[in-house]
Backbone bond lengths (Angstrom), bond angles and torsions (degrees), N, CA, C in turn:
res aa  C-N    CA-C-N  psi(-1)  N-CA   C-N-CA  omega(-1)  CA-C   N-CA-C  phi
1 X - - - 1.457 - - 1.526 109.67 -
2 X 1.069 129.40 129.35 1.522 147.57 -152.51 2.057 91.00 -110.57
3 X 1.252 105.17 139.02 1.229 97.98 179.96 1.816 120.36 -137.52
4 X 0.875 131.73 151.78 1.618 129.04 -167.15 1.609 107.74 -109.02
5 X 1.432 106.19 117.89 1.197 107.87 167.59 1.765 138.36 -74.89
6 X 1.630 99.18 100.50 1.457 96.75 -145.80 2.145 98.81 -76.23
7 X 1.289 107.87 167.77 1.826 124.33 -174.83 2.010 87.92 -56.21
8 X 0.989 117.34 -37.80 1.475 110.32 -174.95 1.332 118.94 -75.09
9 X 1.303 102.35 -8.82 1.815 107.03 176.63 1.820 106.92 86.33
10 X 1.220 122.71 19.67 1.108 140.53 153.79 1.364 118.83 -77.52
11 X 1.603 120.64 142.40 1.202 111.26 162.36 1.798 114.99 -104.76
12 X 1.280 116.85 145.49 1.497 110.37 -174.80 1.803 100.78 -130.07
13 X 1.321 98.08 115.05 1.487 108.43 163.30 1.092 140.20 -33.59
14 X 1.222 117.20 117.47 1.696 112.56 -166.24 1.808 94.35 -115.27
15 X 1.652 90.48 137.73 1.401 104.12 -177.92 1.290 117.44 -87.87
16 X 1.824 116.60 142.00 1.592 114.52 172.99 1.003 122.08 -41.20
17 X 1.555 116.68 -30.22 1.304 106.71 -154.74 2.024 93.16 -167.85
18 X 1.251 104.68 155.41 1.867 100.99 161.19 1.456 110.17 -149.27
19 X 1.385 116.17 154.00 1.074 106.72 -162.04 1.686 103.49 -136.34
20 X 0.781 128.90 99.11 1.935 139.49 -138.90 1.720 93.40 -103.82
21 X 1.095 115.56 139.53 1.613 119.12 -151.34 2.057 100.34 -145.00
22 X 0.913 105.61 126.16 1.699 107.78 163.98 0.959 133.43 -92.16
23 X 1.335 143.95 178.20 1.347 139.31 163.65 1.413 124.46 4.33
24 X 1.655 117.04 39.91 1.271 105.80 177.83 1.643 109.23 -126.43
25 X 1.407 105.40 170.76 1.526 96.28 -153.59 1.406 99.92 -80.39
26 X 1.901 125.65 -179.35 0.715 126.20 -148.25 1.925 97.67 -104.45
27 X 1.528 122.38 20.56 1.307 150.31 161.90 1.196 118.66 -97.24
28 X 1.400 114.13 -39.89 1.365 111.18 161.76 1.859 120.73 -78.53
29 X 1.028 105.40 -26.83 1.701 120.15 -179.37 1.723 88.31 -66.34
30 X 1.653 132.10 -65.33 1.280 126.15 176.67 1.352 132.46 -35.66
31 X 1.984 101.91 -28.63 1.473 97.87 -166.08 1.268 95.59 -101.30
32 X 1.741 124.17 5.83 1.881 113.09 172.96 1.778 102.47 -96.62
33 X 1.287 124.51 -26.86 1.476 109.29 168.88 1.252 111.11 -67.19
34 X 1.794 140.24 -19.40 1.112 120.92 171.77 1.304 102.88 -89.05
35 X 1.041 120.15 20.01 1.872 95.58 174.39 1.826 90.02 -116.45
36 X 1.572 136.71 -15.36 0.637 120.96 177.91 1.816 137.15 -14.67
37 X 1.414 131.08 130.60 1.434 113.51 -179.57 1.563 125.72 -85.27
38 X 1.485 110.44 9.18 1.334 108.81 163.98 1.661 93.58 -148.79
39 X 1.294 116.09 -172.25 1.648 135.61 175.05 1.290 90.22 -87.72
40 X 1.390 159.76 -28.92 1.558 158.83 -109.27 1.525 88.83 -124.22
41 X 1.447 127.98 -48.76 1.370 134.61 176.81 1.638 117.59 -33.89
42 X 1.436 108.71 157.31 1.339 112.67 -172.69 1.641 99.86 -141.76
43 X 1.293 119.95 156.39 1.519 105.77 -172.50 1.779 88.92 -141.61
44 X 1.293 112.85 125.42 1.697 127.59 -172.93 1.648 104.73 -115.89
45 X 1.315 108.69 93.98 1.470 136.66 168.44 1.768 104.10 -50.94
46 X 1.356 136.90 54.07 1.274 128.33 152.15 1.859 122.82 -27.58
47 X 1.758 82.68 145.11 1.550 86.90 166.79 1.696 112.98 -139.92
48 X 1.699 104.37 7.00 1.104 117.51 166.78 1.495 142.37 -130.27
49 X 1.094 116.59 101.32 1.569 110.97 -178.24 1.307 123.48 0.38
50 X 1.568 107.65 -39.51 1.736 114.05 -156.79 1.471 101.92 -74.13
51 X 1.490 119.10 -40.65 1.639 149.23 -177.09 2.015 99.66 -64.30
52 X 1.160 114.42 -15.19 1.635 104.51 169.77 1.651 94.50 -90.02
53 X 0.682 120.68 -46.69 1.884 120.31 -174.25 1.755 119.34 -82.81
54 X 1.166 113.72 -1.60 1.376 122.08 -155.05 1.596 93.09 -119.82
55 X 1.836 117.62 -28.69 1.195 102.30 -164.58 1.652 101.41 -131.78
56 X 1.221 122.05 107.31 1.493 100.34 -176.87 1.591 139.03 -72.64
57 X 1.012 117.46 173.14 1.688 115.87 -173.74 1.643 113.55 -171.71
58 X 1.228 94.39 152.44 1.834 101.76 -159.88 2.085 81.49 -61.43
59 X 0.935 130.20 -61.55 1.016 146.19 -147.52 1.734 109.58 -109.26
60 X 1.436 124.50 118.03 1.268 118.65 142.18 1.692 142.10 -138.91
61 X 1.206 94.09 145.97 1.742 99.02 -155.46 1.530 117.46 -83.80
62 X 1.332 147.16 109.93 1.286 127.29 -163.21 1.144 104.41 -122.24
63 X 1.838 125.67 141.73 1.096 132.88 163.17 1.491 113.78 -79.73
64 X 1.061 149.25 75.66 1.169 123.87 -174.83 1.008 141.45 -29.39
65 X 1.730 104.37 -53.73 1.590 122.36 177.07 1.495 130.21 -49.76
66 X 1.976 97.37 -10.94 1.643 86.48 -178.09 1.890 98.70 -107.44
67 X 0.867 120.25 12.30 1.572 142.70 169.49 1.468 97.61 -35.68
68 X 0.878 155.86 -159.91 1.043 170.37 -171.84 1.823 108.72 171.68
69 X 1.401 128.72 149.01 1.686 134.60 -177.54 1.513 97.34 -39.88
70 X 1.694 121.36 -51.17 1.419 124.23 -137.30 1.774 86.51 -78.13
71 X 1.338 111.30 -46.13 1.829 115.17 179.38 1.097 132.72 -57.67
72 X 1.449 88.85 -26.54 1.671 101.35 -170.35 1.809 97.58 -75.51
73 X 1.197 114.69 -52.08 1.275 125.06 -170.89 1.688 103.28 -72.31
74 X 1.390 132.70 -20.18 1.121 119.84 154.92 1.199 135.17 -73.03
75 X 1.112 106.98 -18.65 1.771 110.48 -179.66 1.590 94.84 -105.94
76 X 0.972 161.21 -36.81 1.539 160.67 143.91 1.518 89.09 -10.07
77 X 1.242 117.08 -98.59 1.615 138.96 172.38 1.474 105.72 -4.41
78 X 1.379 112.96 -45.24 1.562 117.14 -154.35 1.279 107.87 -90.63
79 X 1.753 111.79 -53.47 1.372 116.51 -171.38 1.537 113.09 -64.95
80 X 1.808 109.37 -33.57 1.712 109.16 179.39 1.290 109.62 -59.77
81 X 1.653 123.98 -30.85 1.656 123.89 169.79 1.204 113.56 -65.31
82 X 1.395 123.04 -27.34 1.904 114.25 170.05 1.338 125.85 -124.84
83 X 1.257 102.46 35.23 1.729 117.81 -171.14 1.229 100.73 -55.11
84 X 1.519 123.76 -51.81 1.289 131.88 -174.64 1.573 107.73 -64.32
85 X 0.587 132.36 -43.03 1.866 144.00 179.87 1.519 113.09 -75.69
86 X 1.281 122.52 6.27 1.217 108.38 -152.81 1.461 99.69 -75.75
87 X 1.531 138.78 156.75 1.405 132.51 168.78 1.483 89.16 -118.24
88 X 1.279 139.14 -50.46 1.713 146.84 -152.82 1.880 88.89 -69.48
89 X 1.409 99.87 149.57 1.857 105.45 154.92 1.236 114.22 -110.82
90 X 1.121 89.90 129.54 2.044 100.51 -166.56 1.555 96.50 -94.22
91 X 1.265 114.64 114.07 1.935 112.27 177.61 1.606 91.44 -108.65
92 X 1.591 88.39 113.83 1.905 94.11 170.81 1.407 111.33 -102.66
93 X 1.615 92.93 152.37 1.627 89.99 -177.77 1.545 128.69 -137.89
94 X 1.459 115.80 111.10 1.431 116.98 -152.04 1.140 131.72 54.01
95 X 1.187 125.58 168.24 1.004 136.22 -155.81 1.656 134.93 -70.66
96 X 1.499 125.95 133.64 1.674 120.77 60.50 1.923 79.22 -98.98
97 X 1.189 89.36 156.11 2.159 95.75 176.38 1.410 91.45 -86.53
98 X 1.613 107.74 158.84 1.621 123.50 175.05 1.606 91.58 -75.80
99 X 1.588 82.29 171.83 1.893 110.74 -177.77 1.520 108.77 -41.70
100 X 1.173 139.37 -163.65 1.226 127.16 144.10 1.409 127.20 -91.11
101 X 1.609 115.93 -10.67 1.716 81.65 169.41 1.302 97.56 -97.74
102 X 1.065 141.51 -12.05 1.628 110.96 154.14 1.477 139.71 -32.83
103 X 1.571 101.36 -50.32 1.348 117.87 -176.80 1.947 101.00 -52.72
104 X 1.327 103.55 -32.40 1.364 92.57 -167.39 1.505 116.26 -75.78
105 X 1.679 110.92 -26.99 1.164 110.03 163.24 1.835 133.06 -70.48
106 X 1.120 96.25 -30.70 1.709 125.00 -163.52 1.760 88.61 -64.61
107 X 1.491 122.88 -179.29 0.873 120.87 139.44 1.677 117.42 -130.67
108 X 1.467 108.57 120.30 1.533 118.25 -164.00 1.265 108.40 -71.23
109 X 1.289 123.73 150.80 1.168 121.12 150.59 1.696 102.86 -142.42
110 X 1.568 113.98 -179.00 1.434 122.35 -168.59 1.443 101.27 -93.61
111 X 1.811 116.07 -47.72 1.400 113.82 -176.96 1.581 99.82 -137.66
112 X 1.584 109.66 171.39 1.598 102.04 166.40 1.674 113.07 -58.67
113 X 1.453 115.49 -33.35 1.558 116.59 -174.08 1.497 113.85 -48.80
114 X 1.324 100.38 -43.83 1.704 116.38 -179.73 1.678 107.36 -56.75
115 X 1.240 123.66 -51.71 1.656 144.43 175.22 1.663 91.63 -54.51
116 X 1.481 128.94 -60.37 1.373 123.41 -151.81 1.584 110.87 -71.77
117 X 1.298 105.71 -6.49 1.535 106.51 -174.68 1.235 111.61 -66.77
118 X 1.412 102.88 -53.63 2.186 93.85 171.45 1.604 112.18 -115.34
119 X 1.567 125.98 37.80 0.924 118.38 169.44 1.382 140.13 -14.52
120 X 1.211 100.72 -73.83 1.728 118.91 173.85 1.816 101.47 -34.84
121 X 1.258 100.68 -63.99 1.706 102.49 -170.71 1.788 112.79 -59.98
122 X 1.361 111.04 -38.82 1.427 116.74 152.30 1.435 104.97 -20.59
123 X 1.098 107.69 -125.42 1.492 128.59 164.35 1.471 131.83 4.77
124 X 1.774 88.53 -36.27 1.721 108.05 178.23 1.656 108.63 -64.68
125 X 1.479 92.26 -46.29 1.455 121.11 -159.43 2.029 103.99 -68.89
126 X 1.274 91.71 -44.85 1.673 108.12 -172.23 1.655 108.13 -72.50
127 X 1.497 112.16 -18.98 1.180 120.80 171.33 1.580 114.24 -81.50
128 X 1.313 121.08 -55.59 1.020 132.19 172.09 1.755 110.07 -43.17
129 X 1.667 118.07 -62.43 1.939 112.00 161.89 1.600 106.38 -43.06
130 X 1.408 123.09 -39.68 1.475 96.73 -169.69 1.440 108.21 -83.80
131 X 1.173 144.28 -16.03 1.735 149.48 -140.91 1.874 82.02 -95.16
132 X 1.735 121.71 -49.81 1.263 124.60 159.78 1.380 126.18 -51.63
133 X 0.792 137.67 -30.72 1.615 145.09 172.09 1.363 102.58 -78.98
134 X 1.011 124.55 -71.36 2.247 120.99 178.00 1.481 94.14 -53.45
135 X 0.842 145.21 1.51 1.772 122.00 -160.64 1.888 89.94 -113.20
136 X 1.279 91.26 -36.55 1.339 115.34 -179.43 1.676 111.15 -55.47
137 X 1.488 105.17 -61.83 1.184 127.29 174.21 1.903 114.29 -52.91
138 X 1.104 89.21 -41.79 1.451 99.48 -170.18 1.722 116.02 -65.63
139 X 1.376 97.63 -53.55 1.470 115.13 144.80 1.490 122.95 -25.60
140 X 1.099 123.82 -82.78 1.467 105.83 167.53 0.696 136.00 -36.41
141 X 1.313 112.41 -66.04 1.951 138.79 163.92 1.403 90.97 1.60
142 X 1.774 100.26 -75.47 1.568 109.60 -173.15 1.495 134.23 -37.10
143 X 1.798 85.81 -53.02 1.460 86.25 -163.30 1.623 122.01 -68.93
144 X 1.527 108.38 -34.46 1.774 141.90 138.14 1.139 99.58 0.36
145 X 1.993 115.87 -78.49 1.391 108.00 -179.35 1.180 150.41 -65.72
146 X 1.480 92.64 -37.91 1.981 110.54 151.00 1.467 127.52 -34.93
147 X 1.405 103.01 -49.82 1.618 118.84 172.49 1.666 100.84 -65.65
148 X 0.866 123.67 -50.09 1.490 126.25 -175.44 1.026 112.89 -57.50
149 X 1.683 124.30 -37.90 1.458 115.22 -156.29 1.190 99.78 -110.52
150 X 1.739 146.36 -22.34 1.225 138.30 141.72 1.680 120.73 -53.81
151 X 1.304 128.46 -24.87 1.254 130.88 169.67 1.935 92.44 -57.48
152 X 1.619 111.03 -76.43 1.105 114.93 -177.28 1.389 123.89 -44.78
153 X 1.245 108.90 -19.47 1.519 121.37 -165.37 1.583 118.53 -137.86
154 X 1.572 95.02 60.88 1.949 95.37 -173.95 1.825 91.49 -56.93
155 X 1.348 78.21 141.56 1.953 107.72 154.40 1.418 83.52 82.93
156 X 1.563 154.81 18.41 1.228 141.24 151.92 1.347 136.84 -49.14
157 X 1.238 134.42 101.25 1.525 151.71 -158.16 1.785 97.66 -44.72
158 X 1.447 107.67 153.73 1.604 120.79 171.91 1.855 98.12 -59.01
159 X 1.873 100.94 -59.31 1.318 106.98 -175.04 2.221 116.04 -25.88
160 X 1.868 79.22 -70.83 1.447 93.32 -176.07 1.210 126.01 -28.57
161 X 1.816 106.19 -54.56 1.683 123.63 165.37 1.517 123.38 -34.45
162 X 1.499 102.08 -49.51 0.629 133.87 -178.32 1.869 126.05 -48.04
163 X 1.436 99.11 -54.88 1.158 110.88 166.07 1.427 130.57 -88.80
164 X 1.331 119.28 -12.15 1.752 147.38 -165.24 1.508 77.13 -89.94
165 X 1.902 137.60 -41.64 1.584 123.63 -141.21 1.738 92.09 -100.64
166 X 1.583 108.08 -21.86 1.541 112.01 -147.18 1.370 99.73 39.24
167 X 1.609 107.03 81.37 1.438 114.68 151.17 1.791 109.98 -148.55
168 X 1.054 122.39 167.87 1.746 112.74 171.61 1.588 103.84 -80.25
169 X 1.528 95.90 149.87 1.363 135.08 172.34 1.951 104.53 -29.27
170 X 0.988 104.77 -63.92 1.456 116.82 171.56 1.466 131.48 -48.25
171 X 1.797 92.29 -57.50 1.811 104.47 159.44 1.278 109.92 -38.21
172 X 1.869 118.58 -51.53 1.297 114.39 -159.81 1.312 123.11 -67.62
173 X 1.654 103.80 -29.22 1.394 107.64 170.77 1.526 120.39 -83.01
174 X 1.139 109.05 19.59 1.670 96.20 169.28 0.842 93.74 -136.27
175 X 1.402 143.49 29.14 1.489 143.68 136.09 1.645 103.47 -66.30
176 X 1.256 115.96 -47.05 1.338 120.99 -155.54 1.964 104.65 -86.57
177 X 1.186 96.75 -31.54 1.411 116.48 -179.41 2.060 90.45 -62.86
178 X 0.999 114.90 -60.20 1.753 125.66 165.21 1.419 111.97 -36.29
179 X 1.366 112.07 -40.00 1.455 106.16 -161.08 1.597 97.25 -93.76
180 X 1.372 133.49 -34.20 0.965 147.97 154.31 1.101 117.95 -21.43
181 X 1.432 134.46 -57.54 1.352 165.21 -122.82 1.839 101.85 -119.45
182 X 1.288 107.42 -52.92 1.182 136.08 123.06 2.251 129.84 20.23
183 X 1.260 70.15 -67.47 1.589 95.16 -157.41 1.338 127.42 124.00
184 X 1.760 126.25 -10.17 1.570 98.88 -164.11 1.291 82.95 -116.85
185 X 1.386 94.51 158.34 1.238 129.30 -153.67 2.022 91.63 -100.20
186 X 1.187 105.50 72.21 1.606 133.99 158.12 1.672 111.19 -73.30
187 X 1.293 116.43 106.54 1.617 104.90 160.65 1.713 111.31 -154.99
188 X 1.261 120.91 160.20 1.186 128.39 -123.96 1.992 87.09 -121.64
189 X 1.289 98.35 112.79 1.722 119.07 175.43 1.079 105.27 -55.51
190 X 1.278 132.94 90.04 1.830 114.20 138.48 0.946 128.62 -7.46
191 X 1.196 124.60 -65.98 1.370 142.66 -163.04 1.307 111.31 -70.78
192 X 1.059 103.82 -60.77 2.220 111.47 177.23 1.157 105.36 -72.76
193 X 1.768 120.77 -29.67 1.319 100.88 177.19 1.858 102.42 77.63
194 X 1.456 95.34 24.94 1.641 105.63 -163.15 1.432 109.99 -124.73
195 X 1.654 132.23 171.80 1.462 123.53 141.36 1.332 112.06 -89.30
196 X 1.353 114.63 164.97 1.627 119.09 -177.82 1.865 87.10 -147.40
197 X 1.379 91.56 176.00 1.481 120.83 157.21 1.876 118.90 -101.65
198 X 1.487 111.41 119.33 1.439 105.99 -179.47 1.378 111.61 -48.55
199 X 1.507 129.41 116.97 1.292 117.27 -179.82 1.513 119.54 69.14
200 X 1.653 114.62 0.87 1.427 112.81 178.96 1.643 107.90 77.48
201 X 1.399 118.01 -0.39 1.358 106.66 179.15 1.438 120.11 -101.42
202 X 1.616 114.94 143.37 1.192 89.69 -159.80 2.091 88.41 -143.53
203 X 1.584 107.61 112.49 1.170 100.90 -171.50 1.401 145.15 -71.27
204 X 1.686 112.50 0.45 1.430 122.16 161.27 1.461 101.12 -60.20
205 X 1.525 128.45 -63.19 1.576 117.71 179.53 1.086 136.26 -70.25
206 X 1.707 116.62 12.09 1.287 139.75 177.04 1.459 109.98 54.35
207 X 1.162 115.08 50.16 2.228 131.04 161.61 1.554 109.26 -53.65
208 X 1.552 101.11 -40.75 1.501 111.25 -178.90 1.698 115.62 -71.70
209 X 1.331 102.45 -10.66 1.523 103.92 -179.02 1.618 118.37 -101.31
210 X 1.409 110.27 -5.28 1.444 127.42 152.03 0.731 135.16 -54.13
């Protein structure tokens, strides 16, 4: 269990995984924490449209039928703006069905019964797309900061990076070897025994457009 260090000096548990559910009964909500793919999971019983888009989760379950016009057309609206981005698996269920390129993203089904047959592997599976998407994310994150902190910090040691990223020495250099590859113009001081920016410019923050 991975935990967040909250401003109060508390730590608050962060879950493997959540799996955010609509209009479904509170028998069907029982039979997705047992299929859960770890104990770490958390399962968030919604009662509002706004709470599928507002709160994320490896996994979300939709009734359609208890949708109402105004929901339906809000979450339609929403998902076609991040279809491409999506990290969550949206399992919809019956009817009215989404647009069609939704449908292609979504995964349809007719009833929850139809969904409960291989649940567990569901879930397995929807975990597994998101564990790729954060790893993904995280990745940048990194490499983002590296660029940042040698921009900020000409002639800054691999070590330093190193310890500023909590990552290994090696990781760091094939972050930079990436960023390189890249476009920015990353290269390594003799002299400082440092990284710098060529000229300090560095073209993710647009220096070159100055």
């Amino acid at each position: 269990m991975e935990y967040f260090l909250a401003p109060n000096g508390k730590h608050i548990p962060i879950p493997a995984g959540r799996v955010t559910t609509f209009g479904l009964t509170e028998e069907q909500n029982e039979l997705i924490r047992g299929a859960f793919p770890t104990k770490d999971y958390e399962l968030l019983d919604t009662d509002a449209p706004t709470d599928l888009i507002a709160v994320y989760a490896t996994s979300q379950i939709i009734n359609a039928s208890a949708l109402d016009a105004d929901g339906l057309e809000l979450l339609f609206e929403y998902y076609n703006e991040v279809i491409d981005h999506m990290g969550e698996t949206v399992f919809w269920l019956g009817y009215p069905k989404p647009p069609h390129p939704l449908r292609i993203k979504f995964r349809c089904y007719e009833n929850f019964g139809e969904l409960a047959v291989n649940l567990k592997y569901h879930l397995l599976t929807a975990q597994g797309k998101a564990k790729k998407i954060k790893d993904f994310s995280k990745r940048l994150a990194d490499s983002l900061l590296i660029l940042s902190l040698i921009r900020l910090h000409p002639g800054i040691k691999t070590r330093e990076l190193a310890e500023k990223t909590e990552q290994s020495i090696r990781t760091v250099q094939r972050y930079i070897a990436t960023l390189q590859a890249t476009g920015e113009w990353i290269e390594y001081n003799t002299a400082s025994k440092g990284w710098e920016l060529q000229s300090g410019i560095s073209v993710l923050f647009g220096d070159h457009l100055k």
